[in-house]
LUMZAVO-286176 format. One line per 8 residues: number of its first residue (from 0); their letters; for each residue x, y, z of N, C-alpha, C. Coordinates in steps of 0.1 Angstrom, whole numbers, plus 2048, in hexadecimal, padded with zeros to 3 digits. Layout:
BEGIN
NUM> A> X,Y,Z,X,Y,Z,X,Y,Z  ...
//
This chain:
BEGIN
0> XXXXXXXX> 820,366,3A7,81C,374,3A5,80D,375,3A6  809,36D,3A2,7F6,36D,39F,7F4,36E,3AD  7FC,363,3BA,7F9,360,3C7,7FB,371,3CF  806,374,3C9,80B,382,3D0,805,38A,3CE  7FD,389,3C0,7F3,399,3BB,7E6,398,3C5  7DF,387,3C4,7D4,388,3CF,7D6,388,3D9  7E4,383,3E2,7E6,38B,3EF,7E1,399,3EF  7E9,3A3,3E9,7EA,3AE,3E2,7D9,3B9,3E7
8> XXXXXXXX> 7D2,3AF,3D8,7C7,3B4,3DB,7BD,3B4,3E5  7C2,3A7,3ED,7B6,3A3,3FA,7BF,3AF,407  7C7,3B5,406,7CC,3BA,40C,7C8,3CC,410  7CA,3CC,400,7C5,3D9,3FC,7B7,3DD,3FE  7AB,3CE,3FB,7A2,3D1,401,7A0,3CE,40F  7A6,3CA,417,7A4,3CC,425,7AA,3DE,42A  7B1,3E3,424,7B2,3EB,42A,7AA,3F6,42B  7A7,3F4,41A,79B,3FC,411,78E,3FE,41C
16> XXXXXXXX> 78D,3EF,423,780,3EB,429,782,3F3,436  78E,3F3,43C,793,3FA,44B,78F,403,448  79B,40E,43F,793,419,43B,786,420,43B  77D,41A,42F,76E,41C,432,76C,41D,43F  76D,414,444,768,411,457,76D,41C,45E  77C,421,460,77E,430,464,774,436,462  76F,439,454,76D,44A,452,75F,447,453  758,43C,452,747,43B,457,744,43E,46B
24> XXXXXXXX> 74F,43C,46F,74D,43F,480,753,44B,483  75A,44E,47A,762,45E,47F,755,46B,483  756,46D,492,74B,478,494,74C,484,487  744,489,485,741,490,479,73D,49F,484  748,4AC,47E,74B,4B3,481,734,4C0,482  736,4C3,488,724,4C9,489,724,4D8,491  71C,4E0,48A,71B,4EE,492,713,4EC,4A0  71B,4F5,4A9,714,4FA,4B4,706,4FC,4B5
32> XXXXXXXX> 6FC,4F7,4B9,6EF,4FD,4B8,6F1,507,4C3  6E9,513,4BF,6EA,522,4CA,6E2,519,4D4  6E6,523,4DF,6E1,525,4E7,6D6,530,4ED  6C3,527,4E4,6BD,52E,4EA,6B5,539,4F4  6BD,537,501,6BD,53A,509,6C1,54B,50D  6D0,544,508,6D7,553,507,6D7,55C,4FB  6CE,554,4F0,6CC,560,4E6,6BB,566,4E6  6B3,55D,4EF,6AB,567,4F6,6AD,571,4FB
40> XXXXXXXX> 6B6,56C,507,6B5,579,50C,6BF,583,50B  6CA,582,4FD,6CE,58B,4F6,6C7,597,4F6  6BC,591,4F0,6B1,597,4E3,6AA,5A0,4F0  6AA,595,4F9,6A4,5A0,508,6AA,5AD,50C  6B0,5AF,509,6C1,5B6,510,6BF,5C2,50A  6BE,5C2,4FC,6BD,5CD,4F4,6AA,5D1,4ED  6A6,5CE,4F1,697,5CC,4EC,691,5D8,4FB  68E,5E7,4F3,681,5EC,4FC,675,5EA,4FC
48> XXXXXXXX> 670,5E6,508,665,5E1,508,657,5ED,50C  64E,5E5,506,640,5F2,50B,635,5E6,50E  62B,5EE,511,61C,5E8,51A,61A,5DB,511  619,5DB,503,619,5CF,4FD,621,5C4,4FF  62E,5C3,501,638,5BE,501,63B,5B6,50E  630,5BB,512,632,5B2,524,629,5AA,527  628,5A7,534,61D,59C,538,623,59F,548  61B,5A0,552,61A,5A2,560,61A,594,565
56> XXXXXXXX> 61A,593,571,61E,589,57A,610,58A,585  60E,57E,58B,5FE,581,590,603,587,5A0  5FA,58F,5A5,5FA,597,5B0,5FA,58A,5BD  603,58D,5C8,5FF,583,5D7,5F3,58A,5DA  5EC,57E,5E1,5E7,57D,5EC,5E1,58A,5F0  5F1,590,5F6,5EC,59E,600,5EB,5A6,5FB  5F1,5A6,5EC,5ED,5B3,5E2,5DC,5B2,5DB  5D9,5A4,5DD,5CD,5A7,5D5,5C5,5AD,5E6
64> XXXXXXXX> 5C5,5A6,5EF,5BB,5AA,5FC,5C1,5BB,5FB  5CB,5BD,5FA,5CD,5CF,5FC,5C4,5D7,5F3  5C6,5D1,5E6,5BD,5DA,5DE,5B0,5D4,5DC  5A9,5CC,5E1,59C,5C9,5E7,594,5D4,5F0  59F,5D7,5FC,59C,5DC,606,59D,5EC,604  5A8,5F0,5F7,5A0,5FB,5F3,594,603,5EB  593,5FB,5E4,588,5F9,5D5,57D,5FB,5E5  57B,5EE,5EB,56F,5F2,5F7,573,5FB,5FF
72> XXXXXXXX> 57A,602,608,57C,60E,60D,579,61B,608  57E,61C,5FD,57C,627,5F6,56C,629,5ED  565,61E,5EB,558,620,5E5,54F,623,5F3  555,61B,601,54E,625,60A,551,630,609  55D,636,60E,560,649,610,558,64F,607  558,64D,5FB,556,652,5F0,544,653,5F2  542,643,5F2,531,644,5F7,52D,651,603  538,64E,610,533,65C,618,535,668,615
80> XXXXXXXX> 541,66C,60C,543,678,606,533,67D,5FC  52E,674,5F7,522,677,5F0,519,677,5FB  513,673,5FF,508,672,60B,50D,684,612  51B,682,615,51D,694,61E,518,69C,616  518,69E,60C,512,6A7,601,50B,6A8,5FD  507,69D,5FE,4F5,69D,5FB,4F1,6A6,605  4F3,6A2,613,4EF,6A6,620,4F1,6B5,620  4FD,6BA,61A,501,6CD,61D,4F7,6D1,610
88> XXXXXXXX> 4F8,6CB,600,4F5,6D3,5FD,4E1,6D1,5FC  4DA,6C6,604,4CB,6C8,603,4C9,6D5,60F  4D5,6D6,619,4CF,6E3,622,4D3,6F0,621  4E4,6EE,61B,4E7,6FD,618,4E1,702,609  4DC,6FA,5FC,4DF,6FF,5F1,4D5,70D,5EE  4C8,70E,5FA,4BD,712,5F8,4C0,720,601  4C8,720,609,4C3,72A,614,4D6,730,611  4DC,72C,609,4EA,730,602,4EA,730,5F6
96> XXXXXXXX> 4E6,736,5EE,4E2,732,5DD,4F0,735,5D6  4F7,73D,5DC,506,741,5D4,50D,72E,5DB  50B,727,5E1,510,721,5E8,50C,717,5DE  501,715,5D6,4FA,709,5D1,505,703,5C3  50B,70D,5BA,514,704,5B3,525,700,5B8  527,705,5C1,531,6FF,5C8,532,6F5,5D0  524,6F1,5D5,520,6E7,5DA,51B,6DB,5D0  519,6DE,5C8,512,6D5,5BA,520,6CF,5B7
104> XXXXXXXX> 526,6D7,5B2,537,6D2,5AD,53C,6C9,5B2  53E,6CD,5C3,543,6C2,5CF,53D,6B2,5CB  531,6B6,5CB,528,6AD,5CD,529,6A7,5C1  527,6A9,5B3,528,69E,5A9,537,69C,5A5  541,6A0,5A8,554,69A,5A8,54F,68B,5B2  548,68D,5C2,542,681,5C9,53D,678,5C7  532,67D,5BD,52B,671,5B6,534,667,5AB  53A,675,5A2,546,66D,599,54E,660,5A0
112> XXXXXXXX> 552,666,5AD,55E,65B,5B1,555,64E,5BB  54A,651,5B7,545,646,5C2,53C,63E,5B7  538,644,5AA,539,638,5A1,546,630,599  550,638,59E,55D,62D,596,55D,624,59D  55C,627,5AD,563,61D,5B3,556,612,5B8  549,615,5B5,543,60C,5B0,546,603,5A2  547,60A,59B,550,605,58E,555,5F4,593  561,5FF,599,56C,5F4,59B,56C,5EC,5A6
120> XXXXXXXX> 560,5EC,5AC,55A,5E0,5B9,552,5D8,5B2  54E,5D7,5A9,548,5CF,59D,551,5C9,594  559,5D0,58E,563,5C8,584,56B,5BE,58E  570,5C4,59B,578,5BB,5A2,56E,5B0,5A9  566,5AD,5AA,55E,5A9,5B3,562,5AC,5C0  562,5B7,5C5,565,5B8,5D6,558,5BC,5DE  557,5B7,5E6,54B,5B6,5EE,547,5C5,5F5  538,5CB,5F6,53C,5DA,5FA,53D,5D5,609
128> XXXXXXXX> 53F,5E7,60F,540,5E4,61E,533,5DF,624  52E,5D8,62E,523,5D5,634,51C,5DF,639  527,5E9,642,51F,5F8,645,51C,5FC,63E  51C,5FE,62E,517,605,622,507,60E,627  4FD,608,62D,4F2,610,633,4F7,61D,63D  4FD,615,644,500,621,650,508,628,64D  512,62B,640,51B,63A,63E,510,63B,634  504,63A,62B,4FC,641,627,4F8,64F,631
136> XXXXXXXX> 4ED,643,63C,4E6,64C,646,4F4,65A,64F  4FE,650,656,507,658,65A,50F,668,652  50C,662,645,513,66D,63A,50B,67B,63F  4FE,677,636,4F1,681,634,4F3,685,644  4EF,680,64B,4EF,685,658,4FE,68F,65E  506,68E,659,510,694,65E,514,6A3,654  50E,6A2,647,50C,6AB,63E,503,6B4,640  4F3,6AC,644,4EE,6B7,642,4EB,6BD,652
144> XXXXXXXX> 4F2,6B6,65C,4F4,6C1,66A,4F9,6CA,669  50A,6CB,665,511,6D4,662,50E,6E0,65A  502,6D8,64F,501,6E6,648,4F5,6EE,64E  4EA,6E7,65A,4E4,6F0,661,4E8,6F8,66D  4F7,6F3,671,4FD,6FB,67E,502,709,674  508,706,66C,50C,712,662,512,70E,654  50F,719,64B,518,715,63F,528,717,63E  52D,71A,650,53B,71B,64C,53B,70A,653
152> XXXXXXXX> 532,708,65C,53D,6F8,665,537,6EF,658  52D,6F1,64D,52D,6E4,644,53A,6E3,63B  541,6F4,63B,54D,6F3,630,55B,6ED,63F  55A,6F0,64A,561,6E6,653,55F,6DC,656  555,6D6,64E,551,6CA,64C,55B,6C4,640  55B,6C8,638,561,6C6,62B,571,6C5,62F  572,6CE,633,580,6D0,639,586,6C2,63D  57F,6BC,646,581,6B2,650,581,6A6,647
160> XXXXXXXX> 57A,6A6,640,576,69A,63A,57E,697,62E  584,6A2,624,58A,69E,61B,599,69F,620  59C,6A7,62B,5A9,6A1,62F,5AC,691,636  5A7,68D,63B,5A0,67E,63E,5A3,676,631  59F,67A,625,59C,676,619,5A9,678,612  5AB,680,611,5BB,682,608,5C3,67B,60F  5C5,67F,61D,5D0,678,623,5CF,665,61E  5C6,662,621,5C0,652,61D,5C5,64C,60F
168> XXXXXXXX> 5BF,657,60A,5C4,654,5FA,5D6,652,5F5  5DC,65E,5FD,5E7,65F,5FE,5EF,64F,602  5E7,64F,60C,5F3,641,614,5F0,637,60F  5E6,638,600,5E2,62B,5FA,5EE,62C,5EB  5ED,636,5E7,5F4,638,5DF,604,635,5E0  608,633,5EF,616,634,5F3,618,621,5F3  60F,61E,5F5,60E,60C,5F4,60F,606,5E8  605,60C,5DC,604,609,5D1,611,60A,5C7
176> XXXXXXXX> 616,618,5CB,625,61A,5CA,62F,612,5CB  630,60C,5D8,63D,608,5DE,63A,5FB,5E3  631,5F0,5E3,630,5E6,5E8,629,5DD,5D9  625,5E0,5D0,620,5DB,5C2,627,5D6,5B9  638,5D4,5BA,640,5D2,5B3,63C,5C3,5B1  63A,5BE,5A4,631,5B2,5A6,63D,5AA,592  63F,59F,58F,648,59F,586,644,5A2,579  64D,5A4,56F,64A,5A9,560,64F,59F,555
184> XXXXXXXX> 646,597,54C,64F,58E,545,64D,597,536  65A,58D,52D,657,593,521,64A,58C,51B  644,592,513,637,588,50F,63B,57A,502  645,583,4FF,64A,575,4F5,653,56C,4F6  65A,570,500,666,562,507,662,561,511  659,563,51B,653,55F,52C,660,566,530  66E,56B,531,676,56A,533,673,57B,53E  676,577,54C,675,586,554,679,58D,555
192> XXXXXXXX> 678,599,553,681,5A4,552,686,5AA,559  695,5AA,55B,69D,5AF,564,69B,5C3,568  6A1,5C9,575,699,5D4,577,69F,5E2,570  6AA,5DC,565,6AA,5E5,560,6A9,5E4,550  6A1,5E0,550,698,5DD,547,68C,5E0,545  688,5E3,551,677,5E7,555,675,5FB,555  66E,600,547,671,60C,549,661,60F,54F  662,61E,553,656,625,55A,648,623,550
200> XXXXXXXX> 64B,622,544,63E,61F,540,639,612,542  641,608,545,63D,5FA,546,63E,5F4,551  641,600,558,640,5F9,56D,63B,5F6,574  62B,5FA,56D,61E,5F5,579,618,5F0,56E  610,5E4,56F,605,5E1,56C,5FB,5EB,562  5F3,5E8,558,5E7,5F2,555,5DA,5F4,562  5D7,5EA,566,5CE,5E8,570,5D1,5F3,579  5DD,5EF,57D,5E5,5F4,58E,5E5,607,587
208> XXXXXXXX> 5EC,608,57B,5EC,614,579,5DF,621,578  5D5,614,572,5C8,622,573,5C5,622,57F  5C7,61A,586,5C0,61B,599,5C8,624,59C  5D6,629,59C,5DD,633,5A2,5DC,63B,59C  5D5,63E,58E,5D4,64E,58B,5CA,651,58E  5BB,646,594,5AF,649,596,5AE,64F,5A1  5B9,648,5AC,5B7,649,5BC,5BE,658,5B9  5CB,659,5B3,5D2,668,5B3,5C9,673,5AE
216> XXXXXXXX> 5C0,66E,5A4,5B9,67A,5A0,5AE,67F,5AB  5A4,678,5B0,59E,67A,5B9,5A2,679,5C6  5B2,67A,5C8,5B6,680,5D5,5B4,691,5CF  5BD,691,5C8,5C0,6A5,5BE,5B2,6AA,5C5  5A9,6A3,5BD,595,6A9,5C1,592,6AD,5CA  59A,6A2,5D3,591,6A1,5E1,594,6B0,5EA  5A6,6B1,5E6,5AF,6BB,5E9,5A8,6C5,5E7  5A2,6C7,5DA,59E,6D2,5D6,593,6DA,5DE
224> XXXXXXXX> 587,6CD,5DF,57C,6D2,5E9,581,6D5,5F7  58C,6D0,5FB,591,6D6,608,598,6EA,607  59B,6EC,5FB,5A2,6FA,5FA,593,700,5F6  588,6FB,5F2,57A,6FE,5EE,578,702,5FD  578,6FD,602,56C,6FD,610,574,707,619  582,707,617,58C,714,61C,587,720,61C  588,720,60E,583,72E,609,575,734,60E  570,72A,611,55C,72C,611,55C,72D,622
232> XXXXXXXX> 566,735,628,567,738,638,565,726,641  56C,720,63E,569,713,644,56E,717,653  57B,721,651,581,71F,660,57D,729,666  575,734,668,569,735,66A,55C,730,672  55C,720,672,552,71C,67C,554,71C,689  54A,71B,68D,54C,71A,69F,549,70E,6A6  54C,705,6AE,560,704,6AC,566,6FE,6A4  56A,707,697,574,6FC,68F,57B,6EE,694
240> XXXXXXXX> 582,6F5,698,58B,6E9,69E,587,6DB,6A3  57E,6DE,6AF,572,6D5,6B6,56E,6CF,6A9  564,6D4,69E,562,6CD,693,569,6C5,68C  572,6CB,686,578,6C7,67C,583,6B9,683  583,6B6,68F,58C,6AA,695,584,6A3,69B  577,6A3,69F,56B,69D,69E,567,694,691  568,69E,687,562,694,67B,56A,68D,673  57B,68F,675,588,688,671,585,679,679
248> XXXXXXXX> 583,67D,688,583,670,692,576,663,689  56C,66A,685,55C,664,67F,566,65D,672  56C,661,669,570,663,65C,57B,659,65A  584,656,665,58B,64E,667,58B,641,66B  57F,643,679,57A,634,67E,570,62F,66F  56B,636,668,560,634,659,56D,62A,655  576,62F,651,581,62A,646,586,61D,64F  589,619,65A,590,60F,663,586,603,662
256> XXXXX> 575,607,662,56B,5FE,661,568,5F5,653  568,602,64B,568,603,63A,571,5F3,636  57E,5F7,639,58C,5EE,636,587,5DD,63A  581,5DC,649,57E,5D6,64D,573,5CD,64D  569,5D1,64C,559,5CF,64C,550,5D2,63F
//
């Protein structure tokens, strides 16, 4: 009996021992860790976003040389836009005195846009144009002829020139628009945001946005000095027409060299 009880017990502890051994290797049951991935961009899904909330994507190549080549294009025009006015109003202001603050007006909205876009030929570092001397001399000179042939061919001067000008500004605006689509991340998960996700206040850049209300606003101006110089008998000179497609042809090859040189 004594033999049979320590069978017994050497038995009992072996199984005892098996036992233990099961339940120390048995995988031990454990929660799912989420998936932070998709509870990012849960959180993305439903989250409106504003100017803070984002971070832009860097511009290619051809988008930085495009808007290089405007920033310098346009601080020329703008340069010759001021120089023309200098030119009309040192000859008409004196011998046209009702002429002298409508000519002043022109002329300092000119000056305004031809110091931004010095401004912003400096902040960007963009190189000016090389001709920078000769649309000085060219400007004044084409200003203040017209305004000694007459005070109506200096206002079909104007004519010519700010259509030239709007039009330009226009087909820059149409780029900036429609070829700038550049990517949008969230600022706190990197994570990119899909396009309907992306609302109208957070679709351009801050940068990219003041340049298109700058260029849009001083197209409106330019517009304006063209319905200005309407009114002030522009069509009226002799030969309009002759003029005014003469100095588009000058105004255009300016802007093709501008871009270029």
């Amino acid at each position: 009996m004594l033999n049979a009880s320590r069978g017994s017990r050497r038995c009992l502890s072996s199984t005892c021992r098996l036992n233990l051994h099961c339940t120390s290797i048995a995988p031990a049951k454990t929660a799912k860790a989420p998936k932070s991935n998709e509870t990012k961009a849960k959180k993305q899904a439903i989250k409106k976003y504003y100017g803070e909330d984002v971070e832009y994507g860097a511009l290619s190549k051809a988008q930085k040389a495009f808007l290089d080549r405007v920033i310098r294009v346009d601080q020329a025009g703008e340069l010759g836009a001021n120089y023309i006015y200098f030119g009309q109003f040192t000859v008409l202001a004196t011998k046209y005195p009702h002429l002298r603050p409508v000519l002043q007006h022109m002329w300092d909205q000119e000056v305004h846009h031809h110091n931004t876009f010095n401004d912003l030929q400096t902040k960007r570092r963009v190189r000016p144009s090389l001709l920078t001397p000769l649309w000085k001399v060219g400007a004044f000179g084409i200003g203040a002829t017209t305004g000694l042939i007459s005070k109506e061919a200096a206002m079909a001067c104007t004519v010519a020139v700010e259509t030239v000008i709007g039009g330009h500004y226009n087909d820059q605006l149409r780029v900036l628009m429609n070829q700038f689509n550049i990517p949008i991340y969230d600022k706190e998960t990197g994570i990119p945001l899909s396009p309907d996700q992306i609302s109208r206040e957070i679709e351009t850049s801050p940068e990219l946005s003041s340049l298109k209300q700058t260029i849009s606003t001083f197209r409106d101006e330019e517009l304006e000095h063209l319905d200005t110089a309407i009114e002030h008998d522009a069509e009226k000179a002799v030969p309009y027409m002759l003029l005014t497609e003469a100095i588009k042809i000058i105004c255009r090859g300016a802007i093709w060299s501008a871009e270029r040189i």
